[in-house]
N, C-alpha and C positions, 0 to 999 in steps of 0.2 A: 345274464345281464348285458342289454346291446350298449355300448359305449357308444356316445355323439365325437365323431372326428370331423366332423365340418362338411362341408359340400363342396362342389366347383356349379359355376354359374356360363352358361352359354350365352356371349354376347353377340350372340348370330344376328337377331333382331337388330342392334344397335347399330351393328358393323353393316347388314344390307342398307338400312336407312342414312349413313355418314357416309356411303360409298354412291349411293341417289339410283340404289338397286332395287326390284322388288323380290319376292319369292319366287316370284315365276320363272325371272330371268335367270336367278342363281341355281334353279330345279335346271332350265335348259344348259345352260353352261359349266354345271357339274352334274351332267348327268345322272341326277338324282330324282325318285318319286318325289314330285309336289308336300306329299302327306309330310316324307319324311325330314324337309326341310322344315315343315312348317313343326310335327314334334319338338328339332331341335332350336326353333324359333321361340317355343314354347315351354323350353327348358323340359320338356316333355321324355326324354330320355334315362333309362335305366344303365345302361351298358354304351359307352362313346367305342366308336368304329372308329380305329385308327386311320384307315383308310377314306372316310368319310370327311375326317379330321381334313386329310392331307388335298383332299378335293378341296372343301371347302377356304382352305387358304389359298391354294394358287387361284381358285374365279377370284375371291376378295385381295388375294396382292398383300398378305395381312401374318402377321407370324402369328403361331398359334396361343402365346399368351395374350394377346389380342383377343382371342377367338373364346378363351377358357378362364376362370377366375377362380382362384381358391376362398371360399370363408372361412375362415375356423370358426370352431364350436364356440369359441367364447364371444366371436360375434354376433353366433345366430342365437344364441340367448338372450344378449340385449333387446332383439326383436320383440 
């Protein structure tokens, strides 16, 4: 029996657009594939790279509970 522990939610998306970045620029400036920006733009992600993690906040200037958001299961039920 799988138990529901909640999710984390990547507010990559939110955080390029309030910073007046696109994917593009944050691919060149953490030298990251395009694709893989945009997966995590996408909440598209299985497994978070700590290291990608650590990219991504220093282009955005952003701490990483910024960057990452816990739900718990008893939220995503309400859904």
């Amino acid at each position: 029996m799988e138990e529901n522990y909640g999710h984390l939610e990547i507010r990559l998306a939110e955080l390029i657009e309030e910073k007046g970045l696109n994917r593009n620029k944050v691919s060149l400036k953490a030298a990251m594939n395009w694709r893989q920006v945009d997966r995590y733009c996408e909440n598209d992600i299985t497994r978070l790279d700590t290291f990608v993690l650590c990219k991504l906040c220093t282009v955005l200037e952003c701490e990483i509970q910024d960057l990452l958001v816990f739900v718990p299961a008893e939220k995503e039920q309400r859904k």
